[in-house]
N, C-alpha and C positions, 0 to 999 in steps of 0.2 A: 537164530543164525544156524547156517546148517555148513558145516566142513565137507568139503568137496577133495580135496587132495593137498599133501602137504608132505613135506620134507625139509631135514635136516642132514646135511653132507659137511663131515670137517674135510677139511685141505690134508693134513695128517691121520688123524685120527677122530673116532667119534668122541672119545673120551679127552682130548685137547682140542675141541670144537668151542670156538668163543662166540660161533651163534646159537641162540636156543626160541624157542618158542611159549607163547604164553596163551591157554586156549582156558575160557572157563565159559559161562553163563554172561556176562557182562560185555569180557573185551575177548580181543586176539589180538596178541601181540607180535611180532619178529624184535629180537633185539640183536646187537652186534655188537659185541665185545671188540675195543678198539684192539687192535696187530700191536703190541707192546714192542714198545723201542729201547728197552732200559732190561738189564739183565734183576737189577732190584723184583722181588717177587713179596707182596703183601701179606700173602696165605703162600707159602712154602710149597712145591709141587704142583703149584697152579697157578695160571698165568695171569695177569692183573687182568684182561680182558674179561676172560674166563669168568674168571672173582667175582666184575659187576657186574656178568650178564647174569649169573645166578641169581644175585641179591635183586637187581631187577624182576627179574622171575618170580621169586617169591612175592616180592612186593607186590606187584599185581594180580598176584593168585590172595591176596589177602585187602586191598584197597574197595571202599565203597562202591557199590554198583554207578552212583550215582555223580563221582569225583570230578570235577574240574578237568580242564587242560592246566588251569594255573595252580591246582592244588596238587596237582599229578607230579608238574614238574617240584613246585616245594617240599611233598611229603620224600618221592622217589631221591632228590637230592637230599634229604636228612639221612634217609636210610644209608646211605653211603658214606656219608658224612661221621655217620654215627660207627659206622666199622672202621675211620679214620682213629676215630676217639677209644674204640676198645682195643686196638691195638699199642695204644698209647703212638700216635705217631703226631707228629708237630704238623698245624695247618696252617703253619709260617711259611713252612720248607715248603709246605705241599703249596704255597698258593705260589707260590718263587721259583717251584722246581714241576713246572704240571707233567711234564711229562712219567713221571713217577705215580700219576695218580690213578686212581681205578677208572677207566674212562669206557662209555660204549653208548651206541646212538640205538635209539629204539622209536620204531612206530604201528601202533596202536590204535586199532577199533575201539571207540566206545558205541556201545549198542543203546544207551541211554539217551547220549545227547546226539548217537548219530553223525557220529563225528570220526573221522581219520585226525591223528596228533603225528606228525614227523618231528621228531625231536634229533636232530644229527644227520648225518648220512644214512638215506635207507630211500626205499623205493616204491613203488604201489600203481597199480591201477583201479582204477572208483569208477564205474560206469562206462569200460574202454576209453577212457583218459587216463594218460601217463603222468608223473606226477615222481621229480623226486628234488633232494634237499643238499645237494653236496657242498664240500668245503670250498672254499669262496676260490682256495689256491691250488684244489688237486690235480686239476688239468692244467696247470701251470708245469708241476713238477712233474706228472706225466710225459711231460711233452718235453721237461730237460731230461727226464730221464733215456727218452725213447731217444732223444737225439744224440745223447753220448753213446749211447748202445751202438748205434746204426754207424756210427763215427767209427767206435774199436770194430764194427764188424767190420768195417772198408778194409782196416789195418791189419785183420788177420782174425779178428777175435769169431771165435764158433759158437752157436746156437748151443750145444752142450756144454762148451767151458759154463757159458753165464748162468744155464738150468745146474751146474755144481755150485758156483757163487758167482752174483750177482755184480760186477763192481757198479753197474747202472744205481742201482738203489744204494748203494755205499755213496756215491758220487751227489744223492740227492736228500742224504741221513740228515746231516744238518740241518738243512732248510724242513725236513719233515718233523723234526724235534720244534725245529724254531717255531714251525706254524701251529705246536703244541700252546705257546705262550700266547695266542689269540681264541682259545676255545671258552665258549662261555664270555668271550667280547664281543668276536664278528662273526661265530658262526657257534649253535647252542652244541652240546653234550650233556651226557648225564654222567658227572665228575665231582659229587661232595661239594661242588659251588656254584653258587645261584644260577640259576638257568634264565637265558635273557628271554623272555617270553614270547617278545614280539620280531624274534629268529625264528620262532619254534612254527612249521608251516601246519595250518588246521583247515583241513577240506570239510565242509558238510557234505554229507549223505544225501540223496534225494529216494524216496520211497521206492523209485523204481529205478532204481543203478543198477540193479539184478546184482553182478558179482563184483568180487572183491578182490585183487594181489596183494598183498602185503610182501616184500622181498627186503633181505640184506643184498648189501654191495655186489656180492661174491657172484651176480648172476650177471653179464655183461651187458645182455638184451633180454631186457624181461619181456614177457611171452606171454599170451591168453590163456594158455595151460602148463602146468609141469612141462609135459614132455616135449615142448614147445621150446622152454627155454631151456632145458636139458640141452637138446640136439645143437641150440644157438652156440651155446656152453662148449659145446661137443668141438664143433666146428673152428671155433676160436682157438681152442689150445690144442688142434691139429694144426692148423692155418699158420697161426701165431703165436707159440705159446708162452713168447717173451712176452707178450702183449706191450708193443711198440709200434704198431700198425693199422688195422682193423680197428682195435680197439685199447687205447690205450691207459698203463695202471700205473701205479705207484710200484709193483712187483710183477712178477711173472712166475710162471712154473717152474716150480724146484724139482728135483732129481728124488722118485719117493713119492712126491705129494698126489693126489688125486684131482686140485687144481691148484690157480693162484692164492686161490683164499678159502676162505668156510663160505658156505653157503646155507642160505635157508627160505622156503617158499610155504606162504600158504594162498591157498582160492577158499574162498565160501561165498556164501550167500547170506543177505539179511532181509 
């Protein structure tokens, strides 16, 4: 495998960026720490997204060359599982309350089996084919959020009130908590419980794919190269930076942030 360009950009900051990257000999990873809905913090100063993309991280900076999709998903969920347990935290609560849990979606080259693993929401291209995995309800709740928006702006509401706060994403919290209680039923994560396997999307490799994207969410229109989707990036939160139009989110541009969300991209080759 040979790395051609790659990047990590947080929304706020590098250092509260809940996407990160996992590059060794084996795999290459994107993983994405899920956007925390719950002020509860697991590790103190650091956001439960955060949390799991790290221990994700490690985990596959240390898993066999030669691992499974299905052993991937059971070791990577124990590893979390198991910081569940050194914290002394109840997996009663946690299975009754998910939203409180370390959650984040991650997808994975393996260079073994030649294989793309999508485990949650993420994104990729394999041989200029597109290819991504979203939650079964996010363009549902996009599109009530973008509607209430579009609704207060008739009434008076400004493009800057809502980049201060949001009441669109207030108006659609609920139902984004609720669709917490379906993860790991109707659509997989990596969240300390069982990952339903036959959610999890798995592309084979063909020898001559040439190159690779691997992306988190954060990127709207993923693009044949970085500065491809940069520029797409670019344009969207000039355009639209509610994102309620073009291209529709669960959030938008905050007042401060650098976009709507973290971002992270890799290209190689294998």
């Amino acid at each position: 495998m040979k790395i051609i360009e790659k990047a990590i950009v947080g929304k706020k900051s590098q250092e509260a960026c809940e996407d990160g990257l996992a590059i060794n000999d084996s795999f290459v990873a994107v993983i994405d720490g899920s956007t925390s809905k719950t002020a509860v913090e697991i590790s103190p100063g650091m956001s439960n997204g955060r949390y799991c993309m790290e221990l994700i991280r490690w985990y596959i900076g240390i898993m066999p060359a030669d691992i499974s999709v299905d052993d991937f998903c059971a070791n990577v969920t124990a590893v979390v599982r198991n910081e569940y347990m050194a914290h002394a935290l109840s997996l009663d609560y946690l299975e009754r309350h998910p939203v409180e849990r370390l959650t984040a979606s991650a997808v994975v080259y393996s260079c073994c089996h030649k294989q793309v693993w999508m485990v949650g929401d993420c994104q990729c291209i394999v041989g200029g084919t597109y290819y991504d995995n979203p939650k079964p309800q996010e363009a549902v709740l996009a599109d009530k959020r973008a509607g209430y928006l579009k609704a207060a702006m008739k009434g008076g509401l400004k493009v800057g009130d809502v980049c201060t706060y949001d009441p669109g994403r207030r108006f659609i919290m609920h139902d984004l908590k609720e669709c917490c209680m379906h993860q790991n039923i109707d659509y997989p994560v990596i969240d300390g419980f069982e990952i339903p396997t036959s959610k999890v999307k798995v592309i084979n490799v063909n020898d001559d794919c040439g190159e690779i994207i691997l992306a988190s969410d954060g990127y709207p229109f993923l693009k044949p190269t970085l500065e491809d989707s940069e520029m797409a990036l670019s344009r969207q939160l000039a355009d639209d930076p509610l994102c309620i139009g073009t291209f529709k989110a669960t959030k938008g541009l905050m007042d401060g942030n650098a976009s709507f969300d973290d971002r992270c991209y890799v290209r190689f080759t294998v």
